[in-house]
Residue frames as qw, qx, qy, qz and C-alpha x, y, z in Angstrom:
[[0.000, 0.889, 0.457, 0.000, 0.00, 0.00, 0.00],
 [0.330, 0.497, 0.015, 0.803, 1.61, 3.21, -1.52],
 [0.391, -0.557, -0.515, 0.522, 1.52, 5.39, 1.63],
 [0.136, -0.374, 0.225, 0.890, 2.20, 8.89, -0.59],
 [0.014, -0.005, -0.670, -0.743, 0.23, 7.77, -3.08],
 [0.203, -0.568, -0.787, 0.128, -2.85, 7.47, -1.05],
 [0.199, -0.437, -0.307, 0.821, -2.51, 11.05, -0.06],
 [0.345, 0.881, 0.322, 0.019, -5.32, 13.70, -1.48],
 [0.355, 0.058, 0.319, 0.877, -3.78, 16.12, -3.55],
 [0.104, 0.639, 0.587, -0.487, -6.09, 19.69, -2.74],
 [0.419, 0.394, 0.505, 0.644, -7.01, 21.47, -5.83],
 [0.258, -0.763, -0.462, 0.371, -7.91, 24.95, -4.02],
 [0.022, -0.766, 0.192, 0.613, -7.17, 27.94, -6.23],
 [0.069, -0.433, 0.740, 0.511, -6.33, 25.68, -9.50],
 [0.751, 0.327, 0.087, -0.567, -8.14, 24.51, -12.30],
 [0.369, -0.234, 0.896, 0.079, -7.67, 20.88, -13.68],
 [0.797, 0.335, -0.117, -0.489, -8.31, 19.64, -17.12],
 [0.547, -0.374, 0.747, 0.050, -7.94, 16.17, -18.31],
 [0.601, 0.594, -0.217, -0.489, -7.26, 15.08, -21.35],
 [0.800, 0.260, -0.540, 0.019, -6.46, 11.35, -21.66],
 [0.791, -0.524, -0.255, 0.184, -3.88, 10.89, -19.74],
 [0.418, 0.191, -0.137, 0.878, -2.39, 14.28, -19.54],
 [0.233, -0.907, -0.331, 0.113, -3.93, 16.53, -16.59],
 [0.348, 0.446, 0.010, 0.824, -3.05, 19.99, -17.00],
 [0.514, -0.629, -0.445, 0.377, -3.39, 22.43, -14.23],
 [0.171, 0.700, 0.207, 0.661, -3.97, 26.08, -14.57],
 [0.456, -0.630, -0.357, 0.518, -3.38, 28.63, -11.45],
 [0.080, 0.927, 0.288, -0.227, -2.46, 32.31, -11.14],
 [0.413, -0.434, 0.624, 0.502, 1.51, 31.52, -11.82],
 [0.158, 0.491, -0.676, -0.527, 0.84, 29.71, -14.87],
 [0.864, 0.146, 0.027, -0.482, 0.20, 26.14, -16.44],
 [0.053, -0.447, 0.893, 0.016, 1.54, 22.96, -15.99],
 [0.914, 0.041, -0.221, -0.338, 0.69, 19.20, -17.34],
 [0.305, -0.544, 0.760, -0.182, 1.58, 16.11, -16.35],
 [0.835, 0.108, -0.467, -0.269, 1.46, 12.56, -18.49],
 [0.454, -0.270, 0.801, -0.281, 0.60, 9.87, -16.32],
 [0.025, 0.045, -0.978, -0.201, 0.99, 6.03, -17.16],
 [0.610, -0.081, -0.514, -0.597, -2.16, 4.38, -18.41],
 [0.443, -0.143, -0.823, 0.323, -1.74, 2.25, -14.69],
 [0.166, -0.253, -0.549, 0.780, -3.19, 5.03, -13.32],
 [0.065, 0.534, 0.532, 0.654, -6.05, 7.06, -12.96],
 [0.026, 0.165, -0.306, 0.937, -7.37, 10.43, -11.41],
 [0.254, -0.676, -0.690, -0.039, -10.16, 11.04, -9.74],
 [0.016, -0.151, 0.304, -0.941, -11.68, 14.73, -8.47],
 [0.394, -0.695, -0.539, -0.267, -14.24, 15.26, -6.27],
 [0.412, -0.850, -0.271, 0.184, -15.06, 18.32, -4.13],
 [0.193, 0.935, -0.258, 0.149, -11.99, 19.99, -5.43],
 [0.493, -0.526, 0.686, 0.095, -9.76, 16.91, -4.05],
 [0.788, 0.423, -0.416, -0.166, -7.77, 14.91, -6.52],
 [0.724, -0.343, 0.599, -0.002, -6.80, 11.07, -5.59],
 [0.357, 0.533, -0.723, -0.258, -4.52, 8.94, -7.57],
 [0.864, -0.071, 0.479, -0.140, -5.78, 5.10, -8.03],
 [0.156, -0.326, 0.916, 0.171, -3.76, 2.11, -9.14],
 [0.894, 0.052, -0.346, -0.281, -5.62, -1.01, -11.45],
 [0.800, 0.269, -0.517, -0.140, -3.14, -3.08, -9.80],
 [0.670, -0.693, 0.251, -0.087, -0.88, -4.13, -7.00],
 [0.876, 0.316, -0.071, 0.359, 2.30, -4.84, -9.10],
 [0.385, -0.489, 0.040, 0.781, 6.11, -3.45, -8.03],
 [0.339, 0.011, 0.258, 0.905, 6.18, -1.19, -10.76],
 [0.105, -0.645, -0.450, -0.609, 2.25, 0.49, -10.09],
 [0.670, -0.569, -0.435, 0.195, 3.05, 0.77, -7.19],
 [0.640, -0.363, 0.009, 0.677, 5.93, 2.26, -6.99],
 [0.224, 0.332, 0.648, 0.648, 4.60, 4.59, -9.76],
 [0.302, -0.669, -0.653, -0.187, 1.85, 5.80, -7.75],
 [0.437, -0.665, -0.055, 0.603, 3.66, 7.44, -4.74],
 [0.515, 0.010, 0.436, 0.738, 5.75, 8.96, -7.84],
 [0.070, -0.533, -0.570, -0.622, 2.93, 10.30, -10.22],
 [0.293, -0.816, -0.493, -0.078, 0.99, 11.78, -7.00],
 [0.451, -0.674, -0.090, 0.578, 4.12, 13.71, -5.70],
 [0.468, 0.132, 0.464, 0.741, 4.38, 14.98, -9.01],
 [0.193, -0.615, -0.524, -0.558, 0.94, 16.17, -9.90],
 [0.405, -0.835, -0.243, 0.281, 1.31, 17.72, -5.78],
 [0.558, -0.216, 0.194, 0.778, 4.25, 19.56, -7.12],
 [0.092, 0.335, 0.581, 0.736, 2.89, 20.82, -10.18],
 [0.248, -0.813, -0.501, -0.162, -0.58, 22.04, -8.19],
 [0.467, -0.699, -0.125, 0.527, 2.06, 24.26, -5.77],
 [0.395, 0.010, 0.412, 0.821, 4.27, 25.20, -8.47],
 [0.134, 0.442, 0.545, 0.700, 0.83, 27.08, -9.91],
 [0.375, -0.883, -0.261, -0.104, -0.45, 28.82, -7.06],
 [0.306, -0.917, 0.244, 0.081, 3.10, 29.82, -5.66],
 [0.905, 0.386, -0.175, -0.026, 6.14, 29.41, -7.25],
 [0.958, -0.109, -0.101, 0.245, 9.30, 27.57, -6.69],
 [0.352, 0.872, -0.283, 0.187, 12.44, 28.73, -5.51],
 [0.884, -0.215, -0.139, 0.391, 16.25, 28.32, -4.81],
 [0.093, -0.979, 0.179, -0.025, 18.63, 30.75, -3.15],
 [0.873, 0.080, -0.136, 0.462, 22.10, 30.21, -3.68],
 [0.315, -0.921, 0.180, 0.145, 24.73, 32.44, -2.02],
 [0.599, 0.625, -0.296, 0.405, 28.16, 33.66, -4.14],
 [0.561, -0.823, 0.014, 0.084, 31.00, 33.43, -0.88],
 [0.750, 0.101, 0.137, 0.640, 34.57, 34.54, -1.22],
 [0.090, -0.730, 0.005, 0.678, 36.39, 38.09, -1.37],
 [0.034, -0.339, 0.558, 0.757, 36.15, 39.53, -4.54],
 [0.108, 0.253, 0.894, 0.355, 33.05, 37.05, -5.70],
 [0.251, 0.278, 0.218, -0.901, 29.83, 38.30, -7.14],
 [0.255, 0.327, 0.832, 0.368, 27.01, 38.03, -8.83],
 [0.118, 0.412, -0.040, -0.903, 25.07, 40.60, -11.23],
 [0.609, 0.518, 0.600, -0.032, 22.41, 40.64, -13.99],
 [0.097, -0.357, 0.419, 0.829, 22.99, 41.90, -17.62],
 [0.561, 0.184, -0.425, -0.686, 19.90, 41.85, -19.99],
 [0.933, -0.071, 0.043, -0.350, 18.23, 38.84, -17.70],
 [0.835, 0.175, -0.477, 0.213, 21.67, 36.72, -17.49],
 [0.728, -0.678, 0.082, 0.056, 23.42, 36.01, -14.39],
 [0.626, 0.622, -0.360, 0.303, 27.04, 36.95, -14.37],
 [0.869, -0.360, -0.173, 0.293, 29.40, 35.01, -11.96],
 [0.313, 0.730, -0.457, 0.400, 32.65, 36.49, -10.83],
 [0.933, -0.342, -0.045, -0.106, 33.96, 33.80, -9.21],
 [0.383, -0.638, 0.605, 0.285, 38.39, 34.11, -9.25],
 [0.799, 0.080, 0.383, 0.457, 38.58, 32.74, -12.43],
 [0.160, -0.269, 0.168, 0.935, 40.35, 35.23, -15.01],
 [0.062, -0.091, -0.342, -0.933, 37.11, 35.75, -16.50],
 [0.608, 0.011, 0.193, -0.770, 33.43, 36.43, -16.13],
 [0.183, 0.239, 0.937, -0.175, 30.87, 33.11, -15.65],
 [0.477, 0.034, -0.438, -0.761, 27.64, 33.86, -18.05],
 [0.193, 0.183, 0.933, -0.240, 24.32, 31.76, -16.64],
 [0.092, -0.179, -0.523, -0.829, 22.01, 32.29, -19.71],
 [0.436, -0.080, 0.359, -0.821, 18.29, 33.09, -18.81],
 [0.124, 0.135, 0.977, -0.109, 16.43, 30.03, -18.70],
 [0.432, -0.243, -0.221, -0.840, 12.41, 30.23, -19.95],
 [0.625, -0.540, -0.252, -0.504, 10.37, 30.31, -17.38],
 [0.623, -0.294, -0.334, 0.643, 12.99, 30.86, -14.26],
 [0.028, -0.920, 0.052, -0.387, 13.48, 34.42, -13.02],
 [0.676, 0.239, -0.316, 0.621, 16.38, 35.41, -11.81],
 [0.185, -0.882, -0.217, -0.375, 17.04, 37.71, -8.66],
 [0.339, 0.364, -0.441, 0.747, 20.12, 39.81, -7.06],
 [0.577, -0.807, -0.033, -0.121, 19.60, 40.48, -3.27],
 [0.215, -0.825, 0.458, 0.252, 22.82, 42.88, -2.39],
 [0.326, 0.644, -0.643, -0.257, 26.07, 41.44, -4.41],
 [0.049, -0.301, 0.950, -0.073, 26.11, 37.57, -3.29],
 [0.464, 0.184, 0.777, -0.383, 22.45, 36.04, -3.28],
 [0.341, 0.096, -0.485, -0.800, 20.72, 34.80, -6.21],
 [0.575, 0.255, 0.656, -0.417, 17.10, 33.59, -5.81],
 [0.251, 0.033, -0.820, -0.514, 15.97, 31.23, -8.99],
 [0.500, 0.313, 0.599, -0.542, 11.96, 30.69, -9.07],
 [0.386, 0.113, -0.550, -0.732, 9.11, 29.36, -11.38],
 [0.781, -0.137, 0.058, -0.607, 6.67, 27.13, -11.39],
 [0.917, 0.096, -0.357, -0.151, 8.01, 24.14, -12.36],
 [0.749, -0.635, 0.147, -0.117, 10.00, 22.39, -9.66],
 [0.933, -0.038, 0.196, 0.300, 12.30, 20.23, -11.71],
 [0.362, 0.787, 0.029, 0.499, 13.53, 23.62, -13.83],
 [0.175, -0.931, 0.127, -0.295, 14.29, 25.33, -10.91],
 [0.765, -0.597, 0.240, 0.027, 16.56, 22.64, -9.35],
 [0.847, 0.353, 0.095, 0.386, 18.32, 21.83, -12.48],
 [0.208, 0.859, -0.087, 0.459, 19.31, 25.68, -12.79],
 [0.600, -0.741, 0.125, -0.275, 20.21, 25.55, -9.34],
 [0.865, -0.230, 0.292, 0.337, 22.58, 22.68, -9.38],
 [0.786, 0.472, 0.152, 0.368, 23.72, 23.70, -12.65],
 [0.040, 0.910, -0.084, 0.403, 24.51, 27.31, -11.38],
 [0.667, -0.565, 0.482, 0.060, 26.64, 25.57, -7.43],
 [0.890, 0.166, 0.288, 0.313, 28.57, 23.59, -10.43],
 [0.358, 0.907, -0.048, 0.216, 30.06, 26.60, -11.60],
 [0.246, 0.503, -0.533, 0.634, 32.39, 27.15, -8.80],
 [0.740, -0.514, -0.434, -0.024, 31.28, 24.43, -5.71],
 [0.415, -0.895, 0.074, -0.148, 32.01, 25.48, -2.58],
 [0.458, 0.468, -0.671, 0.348, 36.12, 24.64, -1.84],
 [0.797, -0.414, -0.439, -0.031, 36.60, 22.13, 0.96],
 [0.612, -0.171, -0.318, 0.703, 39.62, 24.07, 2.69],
 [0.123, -0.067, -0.176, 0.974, 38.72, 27.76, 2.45],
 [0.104, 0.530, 0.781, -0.313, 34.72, 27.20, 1.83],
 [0.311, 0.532, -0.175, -0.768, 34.59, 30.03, -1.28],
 [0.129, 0.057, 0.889, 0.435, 31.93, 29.33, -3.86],
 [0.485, -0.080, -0.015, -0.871, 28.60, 28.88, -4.48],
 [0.181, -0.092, -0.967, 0.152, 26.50, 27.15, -2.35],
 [0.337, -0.727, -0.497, -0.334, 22.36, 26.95, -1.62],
 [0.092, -0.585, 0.294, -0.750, 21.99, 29.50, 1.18],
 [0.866, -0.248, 0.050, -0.432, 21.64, 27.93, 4.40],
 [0.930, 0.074, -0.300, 0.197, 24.18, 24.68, 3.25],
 [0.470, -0.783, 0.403, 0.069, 26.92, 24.18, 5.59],
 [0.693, 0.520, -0.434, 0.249, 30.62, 23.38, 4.19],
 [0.910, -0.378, 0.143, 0.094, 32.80, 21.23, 6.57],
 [0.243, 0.884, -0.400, -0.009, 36.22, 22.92, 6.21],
 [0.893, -0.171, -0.088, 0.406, 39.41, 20.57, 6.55],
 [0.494, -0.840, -0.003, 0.225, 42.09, 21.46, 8.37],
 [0.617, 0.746, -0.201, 0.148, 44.89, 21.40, 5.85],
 [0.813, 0.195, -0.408, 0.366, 48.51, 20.74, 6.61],
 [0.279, -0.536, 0.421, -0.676, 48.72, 22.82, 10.02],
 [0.774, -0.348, 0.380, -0.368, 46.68, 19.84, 12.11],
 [0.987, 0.103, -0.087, 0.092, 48.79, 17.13, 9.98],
 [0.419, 0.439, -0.568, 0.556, 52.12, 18.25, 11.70],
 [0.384, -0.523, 0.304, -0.698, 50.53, 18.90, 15.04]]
């Protein structure tokens, strides 16, 4: 029994068409769909949507939980949208916008370009914080990872870019290996 996948999914502020087996989902953000397998099938009533299984195989199962934390994703994602704050740390590092791109200055000998992404918005808060949002959940984390790949956080002096919030576990470097 799919403990996640049992779970209503509240449709309060968002409109929900269905069209086979792509449900699409309209809010004040925007519009997102979602194809789900032919194992499954929606149900709405009262403005709650439940996800049922035909079966009780590993792979509808396991499907189920899956598909319902999606389609709960996708129903947030259109009433309020996603975001990720990353934080630029180091002397000299920054980060700036130029015609909707994110530009890195991170210690290498030249500028970092992070092209604008449709449907992500970018935002500066003072020189070191950038907040990435949208609706869609999976967009925003890609960008997110892809952007901390630029220049990950260094494991001895802890300059980079890392989600705001993450802690970096410095090592002690070659001072505590004589001691």
């Amino acid at each position: 029994m799919s403990k996640i996948g049992n779970q209503p999914v509240s449709l309060e502020g968002v409109k929900m068409t269905q069209t086979g087996n792509i449900l699409s989902f309209t809010g004040p953000k925007g519009t997102l769909s979602v194809e789900m397998p032919h194992i499954l099938k929606a149900n709405v009533e009262n403005n709650i949507l439940t996800i049922s299984r035909s079966g009780d195989s590993v792979k509808s199962k396991s499907l189920h939980g899956l598909f319902r934390a999606l389609i709960a994703n996708a129903v947030k994602g259109v009433v309020k949208e996603w975001e990720k704050r990353l934080e630029v740390v180091g002397t000299g590092f920054g980060v700036s916008l130029k015609s909707g791109d994110a530009i890195f200055k991170v210690g290498f000998s030249h500028q970092v370009t992070f092209p604008k992404k449709a449907g992500l918005t970018y935002v500066i808060e003072g020189q070191s914080i950038l907040t990435i949002s949208g609706i869609d959940k999976q967009l925003v984390g890609e960008a997110a990872h892809l952007v901390r790949s630029i220049r990950p956080p260094d494991a001895y002096k802890g300059k980079g870019i890392r989600y705001l919030g993450e802690v970096v576990k410095l090592k002690a470097g070659k001072k505590a290996k004589t001691a």
